[in-house]
N, CA, C and O atoms as CSV, one atom per row, in Angstrom:
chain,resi,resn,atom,element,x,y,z
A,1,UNK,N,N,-32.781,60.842,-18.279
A,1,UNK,CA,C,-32.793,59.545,-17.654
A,1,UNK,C,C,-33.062,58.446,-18.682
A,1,UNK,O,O,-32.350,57.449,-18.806
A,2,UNK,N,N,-34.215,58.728,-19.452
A,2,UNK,CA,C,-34.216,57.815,-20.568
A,2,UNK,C,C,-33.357,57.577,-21.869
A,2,UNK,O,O,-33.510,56.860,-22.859
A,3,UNK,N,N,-32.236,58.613,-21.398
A,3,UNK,CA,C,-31.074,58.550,-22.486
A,3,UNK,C,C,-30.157,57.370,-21.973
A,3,UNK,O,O,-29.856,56.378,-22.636
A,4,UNK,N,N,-29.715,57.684,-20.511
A,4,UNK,CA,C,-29.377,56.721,-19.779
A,4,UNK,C,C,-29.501,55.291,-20.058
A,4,UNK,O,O,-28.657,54.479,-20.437
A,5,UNK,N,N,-30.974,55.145,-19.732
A,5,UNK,CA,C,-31.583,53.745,-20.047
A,5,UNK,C,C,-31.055,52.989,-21.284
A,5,UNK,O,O,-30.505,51.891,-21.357
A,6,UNK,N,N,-31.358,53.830,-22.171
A,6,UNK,CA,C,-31.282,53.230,-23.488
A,6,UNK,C,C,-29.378,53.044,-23.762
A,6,UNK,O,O,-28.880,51.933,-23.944
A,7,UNK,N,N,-28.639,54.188,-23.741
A,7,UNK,CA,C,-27.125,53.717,-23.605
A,7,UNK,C,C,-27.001,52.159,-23.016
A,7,UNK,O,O,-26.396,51.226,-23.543
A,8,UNK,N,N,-27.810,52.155,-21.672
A,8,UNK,CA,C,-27.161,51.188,-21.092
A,8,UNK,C,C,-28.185,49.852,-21.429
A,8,UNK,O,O,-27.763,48.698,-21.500
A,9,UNK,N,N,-29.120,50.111,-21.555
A,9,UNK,CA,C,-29.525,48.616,-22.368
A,9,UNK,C,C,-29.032,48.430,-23.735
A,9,UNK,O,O,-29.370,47.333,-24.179
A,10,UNK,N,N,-28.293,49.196,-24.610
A,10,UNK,CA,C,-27.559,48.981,-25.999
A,10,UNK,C,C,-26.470,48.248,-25.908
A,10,UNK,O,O,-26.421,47.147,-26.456
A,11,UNK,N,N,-25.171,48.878,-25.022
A,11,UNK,CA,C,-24.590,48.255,-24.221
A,11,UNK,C,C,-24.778,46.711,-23.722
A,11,UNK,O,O,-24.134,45.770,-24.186
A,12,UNK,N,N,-25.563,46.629,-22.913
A,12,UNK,CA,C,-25.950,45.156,-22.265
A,12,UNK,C,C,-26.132,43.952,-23.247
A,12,UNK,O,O,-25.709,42.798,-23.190
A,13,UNK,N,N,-27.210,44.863,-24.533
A,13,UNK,CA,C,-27.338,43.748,-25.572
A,13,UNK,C,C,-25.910,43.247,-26.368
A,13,UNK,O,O,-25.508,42.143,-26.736
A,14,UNK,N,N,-25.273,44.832,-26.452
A,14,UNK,CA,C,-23.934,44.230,-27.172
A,14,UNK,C,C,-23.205,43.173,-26.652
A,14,UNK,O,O,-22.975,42.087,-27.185
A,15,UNK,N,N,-22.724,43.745,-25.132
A,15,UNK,CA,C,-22.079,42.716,-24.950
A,15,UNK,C,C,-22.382,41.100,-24.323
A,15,UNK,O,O,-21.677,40.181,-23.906
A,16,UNK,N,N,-23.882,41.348,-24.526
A,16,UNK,CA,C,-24.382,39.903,-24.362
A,16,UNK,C,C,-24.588,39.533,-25.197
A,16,UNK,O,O,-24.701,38.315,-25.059
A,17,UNK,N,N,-24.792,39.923,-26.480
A,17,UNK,CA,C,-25.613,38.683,-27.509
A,17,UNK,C,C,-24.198,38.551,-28.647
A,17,UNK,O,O,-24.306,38.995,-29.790
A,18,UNK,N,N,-23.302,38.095,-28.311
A,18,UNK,CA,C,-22.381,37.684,-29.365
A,18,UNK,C,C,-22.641,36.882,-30.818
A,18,UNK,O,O,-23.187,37.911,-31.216
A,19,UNK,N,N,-22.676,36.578,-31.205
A,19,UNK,CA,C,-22.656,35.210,-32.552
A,19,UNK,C,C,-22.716,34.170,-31.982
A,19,UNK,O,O,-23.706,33.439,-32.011
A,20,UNK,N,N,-21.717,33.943,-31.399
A,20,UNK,CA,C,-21.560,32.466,-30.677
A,20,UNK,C,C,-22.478,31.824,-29.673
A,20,UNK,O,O,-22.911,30.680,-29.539
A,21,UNK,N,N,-22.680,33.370,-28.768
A,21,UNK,CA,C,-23.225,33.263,-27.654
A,21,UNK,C,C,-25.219,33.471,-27.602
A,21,UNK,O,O,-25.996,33.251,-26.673
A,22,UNK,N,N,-25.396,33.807,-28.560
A,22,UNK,CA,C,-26.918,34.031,-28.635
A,22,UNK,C,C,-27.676,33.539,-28.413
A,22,UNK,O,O,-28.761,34.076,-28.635
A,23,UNK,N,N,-27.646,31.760,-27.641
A,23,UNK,CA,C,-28.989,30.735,-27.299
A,23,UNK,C,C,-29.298,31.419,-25.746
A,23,UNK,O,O,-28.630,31.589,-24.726
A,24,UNK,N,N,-30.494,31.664,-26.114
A,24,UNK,CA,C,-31.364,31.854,-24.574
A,24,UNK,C,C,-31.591,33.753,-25.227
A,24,UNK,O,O,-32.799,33.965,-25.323
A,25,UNK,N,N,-31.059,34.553,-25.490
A,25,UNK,CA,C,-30.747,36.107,-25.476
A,25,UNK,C,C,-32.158,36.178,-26.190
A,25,UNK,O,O,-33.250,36.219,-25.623
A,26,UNK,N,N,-31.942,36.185,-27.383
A,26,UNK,CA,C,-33.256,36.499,-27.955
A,26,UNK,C,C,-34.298,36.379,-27.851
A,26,UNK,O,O,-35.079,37.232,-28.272
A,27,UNK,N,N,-34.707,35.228,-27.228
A,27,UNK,CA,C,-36.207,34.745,-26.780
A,27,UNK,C,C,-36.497,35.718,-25.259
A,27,UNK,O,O,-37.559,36.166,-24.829
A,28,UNK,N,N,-35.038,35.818,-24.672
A,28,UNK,CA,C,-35.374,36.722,-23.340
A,28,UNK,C,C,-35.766,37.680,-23.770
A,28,UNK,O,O,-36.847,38.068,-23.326
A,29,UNK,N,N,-35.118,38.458,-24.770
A,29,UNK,CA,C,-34.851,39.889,-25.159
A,29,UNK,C,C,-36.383,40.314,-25.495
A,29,UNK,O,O,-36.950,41.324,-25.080
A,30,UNK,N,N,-37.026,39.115,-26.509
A,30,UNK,CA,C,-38.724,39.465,-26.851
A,30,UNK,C,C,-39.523,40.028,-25.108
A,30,UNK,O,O,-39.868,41.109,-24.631
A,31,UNK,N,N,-39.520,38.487,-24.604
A,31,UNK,CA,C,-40.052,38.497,-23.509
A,31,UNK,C,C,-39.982,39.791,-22.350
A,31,UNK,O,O,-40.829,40.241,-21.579
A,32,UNK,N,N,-38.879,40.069,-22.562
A,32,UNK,CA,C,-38.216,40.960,-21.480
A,32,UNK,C,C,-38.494,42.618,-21.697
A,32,UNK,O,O,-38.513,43.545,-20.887
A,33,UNK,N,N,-38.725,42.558,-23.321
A,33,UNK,CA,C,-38.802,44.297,-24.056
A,33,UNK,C,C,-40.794,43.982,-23.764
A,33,UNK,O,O,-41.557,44.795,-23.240
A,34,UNK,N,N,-41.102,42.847,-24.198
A,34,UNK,CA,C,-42.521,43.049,-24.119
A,34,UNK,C,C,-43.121,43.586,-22.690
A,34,UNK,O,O,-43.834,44.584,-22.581
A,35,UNK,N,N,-42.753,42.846,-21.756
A,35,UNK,CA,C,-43.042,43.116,-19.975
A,35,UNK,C,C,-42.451,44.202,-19.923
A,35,UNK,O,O,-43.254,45.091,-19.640
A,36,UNK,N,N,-41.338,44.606,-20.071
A,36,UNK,CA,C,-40.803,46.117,-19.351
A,36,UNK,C,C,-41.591,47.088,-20.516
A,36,UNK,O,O,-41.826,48.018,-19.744
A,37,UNK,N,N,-42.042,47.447,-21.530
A,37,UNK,CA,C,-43.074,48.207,-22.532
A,37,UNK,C,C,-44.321,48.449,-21.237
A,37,UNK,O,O,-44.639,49.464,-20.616
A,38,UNK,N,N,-44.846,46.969,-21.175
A,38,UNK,CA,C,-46.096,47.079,-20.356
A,38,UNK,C,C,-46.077,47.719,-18.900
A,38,UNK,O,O,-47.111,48.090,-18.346
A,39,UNK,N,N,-44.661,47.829,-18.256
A,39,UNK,CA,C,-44.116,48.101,-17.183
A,39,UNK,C,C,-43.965,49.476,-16.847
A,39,UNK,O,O,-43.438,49.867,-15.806
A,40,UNK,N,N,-44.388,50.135,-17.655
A,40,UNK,CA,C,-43.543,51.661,-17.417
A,40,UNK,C,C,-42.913,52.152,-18.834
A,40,UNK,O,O,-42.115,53.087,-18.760
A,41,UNK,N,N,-43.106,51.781,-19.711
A,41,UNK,CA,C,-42.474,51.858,-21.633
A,41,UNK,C,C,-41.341,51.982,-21.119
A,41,UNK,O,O,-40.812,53.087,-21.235
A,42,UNK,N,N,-40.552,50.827,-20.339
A,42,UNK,CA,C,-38.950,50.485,-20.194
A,42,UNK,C,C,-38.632,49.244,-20.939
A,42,UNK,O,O,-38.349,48.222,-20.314
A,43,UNK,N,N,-38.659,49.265,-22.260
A,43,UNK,CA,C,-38.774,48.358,-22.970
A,43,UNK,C,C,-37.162,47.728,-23.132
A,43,UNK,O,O,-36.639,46.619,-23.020
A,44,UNK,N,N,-36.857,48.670,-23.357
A,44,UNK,CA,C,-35.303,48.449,-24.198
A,44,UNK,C,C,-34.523,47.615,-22.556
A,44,UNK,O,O,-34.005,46.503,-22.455
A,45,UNK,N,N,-34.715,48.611,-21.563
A,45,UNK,CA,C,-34.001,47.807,-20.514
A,45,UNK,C,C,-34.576,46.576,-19.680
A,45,UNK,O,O,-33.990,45.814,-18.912
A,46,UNK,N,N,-35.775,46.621,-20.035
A,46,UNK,CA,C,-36.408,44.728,-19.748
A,46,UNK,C,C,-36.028,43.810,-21.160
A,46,UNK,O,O,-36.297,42.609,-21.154
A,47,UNK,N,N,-35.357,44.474,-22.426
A,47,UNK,CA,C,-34.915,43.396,-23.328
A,47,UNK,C,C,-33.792,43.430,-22.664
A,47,UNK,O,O,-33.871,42.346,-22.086
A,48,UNK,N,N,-32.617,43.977,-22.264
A,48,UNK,CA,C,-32.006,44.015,-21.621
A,48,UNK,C,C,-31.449,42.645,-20.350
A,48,UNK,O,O,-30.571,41.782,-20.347
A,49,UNK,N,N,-32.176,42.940,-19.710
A,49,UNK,CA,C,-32.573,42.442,-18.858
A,49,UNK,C,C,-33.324,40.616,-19.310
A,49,UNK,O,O,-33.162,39.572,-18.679
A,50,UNK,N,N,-33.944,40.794,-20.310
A,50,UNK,CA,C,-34.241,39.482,-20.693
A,50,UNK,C,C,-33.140,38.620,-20.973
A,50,UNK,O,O,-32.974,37.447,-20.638
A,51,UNK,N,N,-32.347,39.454,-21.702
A,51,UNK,CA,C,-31.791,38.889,-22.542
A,51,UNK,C,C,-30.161,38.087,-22.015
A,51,UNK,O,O,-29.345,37.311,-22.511
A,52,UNK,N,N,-30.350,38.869,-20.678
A,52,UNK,CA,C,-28.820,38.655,-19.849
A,52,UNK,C,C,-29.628,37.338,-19.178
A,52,UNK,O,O,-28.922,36.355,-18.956
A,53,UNK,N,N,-30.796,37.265,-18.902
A,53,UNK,CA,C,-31.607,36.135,-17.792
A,53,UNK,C,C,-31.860,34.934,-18.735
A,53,UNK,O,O,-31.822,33.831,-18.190
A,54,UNK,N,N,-32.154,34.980,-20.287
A,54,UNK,CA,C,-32.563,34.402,-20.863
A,54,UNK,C,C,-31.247,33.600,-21.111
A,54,UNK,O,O,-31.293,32.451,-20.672
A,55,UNK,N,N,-29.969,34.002,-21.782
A,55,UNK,CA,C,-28.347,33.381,-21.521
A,55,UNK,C,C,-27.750,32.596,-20.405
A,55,UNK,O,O,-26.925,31.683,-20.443
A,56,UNK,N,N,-28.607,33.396,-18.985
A,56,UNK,CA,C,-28.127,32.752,-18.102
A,56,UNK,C,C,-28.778,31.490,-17.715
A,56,UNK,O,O,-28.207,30.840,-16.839
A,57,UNK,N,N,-30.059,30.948,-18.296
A,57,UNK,CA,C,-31.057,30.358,-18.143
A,57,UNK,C,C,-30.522,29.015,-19.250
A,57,UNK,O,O,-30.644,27.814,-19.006
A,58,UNK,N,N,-29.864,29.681,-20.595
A,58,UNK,CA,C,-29.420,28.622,-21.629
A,58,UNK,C,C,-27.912,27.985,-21.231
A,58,UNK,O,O,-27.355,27.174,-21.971
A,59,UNK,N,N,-27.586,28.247,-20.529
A,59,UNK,CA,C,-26.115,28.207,-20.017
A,59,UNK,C,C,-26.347,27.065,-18.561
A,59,UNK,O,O,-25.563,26.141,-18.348
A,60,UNK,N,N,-27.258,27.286,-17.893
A,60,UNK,CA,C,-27.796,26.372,-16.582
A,60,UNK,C,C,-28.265,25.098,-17.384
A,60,UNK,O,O,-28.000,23.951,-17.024
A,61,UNK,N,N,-29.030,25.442,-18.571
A,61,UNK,CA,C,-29.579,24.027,-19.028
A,61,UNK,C,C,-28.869,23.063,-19.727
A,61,UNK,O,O,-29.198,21.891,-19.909
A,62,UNK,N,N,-27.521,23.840,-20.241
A,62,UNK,CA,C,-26.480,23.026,-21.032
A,62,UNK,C,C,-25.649,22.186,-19.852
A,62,UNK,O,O,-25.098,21.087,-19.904
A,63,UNK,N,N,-25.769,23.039,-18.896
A,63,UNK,CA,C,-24.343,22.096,-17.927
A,63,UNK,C,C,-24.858,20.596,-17.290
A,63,UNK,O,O,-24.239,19.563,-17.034
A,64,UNK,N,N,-26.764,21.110,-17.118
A,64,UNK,CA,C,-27.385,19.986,-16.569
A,64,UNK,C,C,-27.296,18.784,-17.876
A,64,UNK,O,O,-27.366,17.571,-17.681
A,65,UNK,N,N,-27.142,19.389,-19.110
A,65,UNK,CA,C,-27.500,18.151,-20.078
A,65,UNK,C,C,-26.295,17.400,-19.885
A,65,UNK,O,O,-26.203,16.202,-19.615
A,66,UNK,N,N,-24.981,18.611,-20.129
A,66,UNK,CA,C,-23.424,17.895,-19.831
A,66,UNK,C,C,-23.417,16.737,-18.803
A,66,UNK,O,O,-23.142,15.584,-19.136
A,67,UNK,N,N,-23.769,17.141,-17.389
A,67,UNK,CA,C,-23.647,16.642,-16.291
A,67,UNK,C,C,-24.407,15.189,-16.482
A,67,UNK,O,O,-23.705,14.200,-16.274
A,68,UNK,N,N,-25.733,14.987,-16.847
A,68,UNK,CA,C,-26.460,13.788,-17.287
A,68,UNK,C,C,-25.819,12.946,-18.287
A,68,UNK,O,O,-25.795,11.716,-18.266
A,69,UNK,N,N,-25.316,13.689,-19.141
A,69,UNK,CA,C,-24.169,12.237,-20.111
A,69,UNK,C,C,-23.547,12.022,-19.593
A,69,UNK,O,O,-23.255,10.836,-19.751
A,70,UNK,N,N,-22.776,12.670,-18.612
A,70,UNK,CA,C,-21.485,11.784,-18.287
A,70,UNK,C,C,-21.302,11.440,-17.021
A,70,UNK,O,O,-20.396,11.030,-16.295
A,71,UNK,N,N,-22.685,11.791,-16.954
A,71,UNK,CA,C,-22.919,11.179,-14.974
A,71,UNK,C,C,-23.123,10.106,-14.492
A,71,UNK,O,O,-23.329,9.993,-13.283
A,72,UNK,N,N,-23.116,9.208,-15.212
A,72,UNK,CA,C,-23.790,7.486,-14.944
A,72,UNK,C,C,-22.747,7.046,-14.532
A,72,UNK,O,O,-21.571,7.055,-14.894
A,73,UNK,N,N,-23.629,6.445,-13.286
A,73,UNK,CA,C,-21.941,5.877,-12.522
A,73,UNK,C,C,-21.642,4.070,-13.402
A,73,UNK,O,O,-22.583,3.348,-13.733
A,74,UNK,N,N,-20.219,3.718,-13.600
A,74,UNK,CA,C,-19.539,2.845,-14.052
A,74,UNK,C,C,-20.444,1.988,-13.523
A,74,UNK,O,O,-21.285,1.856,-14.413
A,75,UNK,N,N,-20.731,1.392,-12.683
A,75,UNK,CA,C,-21.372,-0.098,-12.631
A,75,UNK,C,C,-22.625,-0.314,-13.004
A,75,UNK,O,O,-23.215,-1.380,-12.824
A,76,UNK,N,N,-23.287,1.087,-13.762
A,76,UNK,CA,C,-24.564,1.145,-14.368
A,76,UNK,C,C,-24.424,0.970,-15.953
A,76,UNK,O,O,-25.280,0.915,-16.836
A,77,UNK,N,N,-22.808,0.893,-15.991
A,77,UNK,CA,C,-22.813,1.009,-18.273
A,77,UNK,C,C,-22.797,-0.172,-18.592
A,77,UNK,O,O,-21.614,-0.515,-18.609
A,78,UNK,N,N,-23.654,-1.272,-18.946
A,78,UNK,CA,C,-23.367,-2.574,-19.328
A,78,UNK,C,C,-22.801,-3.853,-18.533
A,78,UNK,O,O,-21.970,-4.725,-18.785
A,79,UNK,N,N,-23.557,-3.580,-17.570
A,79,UNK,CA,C,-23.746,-4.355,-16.536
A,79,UNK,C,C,-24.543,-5.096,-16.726
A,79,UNK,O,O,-25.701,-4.709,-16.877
A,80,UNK,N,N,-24.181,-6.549,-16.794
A,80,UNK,CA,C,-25.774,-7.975,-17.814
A,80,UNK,C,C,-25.189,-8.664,-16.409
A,80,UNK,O,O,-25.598,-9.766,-16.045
């Protein structure tokens, strides 16, 4: 079972933490291997697990920043 685990949290990290894609992964991945260790020594699949929550978490905060630049409605840009 713990062969399992580990395949599939190796897996998860691969195909989540790209080059490109790595803001949010790593900081989950700490967080996530530290709590699942303390959890049951399911470390590898709470980095896992961090690390997919931690991406999805950096990805929510980019769209809100997007959405705030270019959200101001027209009769608010230089309006004297």
């Amino acid at each position: 079972m713990k062969t399992i685990a580990t395949l599939f949290a190796v897996a998860a990290l691969t195909l989540a933490a790209t080059a490109a894609d790595a803001k949010g992964c790593i900081k989950g991945a700490v967080v996530g291997g530290i709590a699942g260790h303390y959890a049951g020594h399911h470390g590898l699949l709470g980095a896992a697990a961090g690390c997919l929550y931690g991406r999805h978490h950096a990805k929510e905060q980019e769209r809100q920043q997007q959405q705030q630049g270019q959200g101001q409605p027209p009769e608010a840009q230089g309006k004297i």
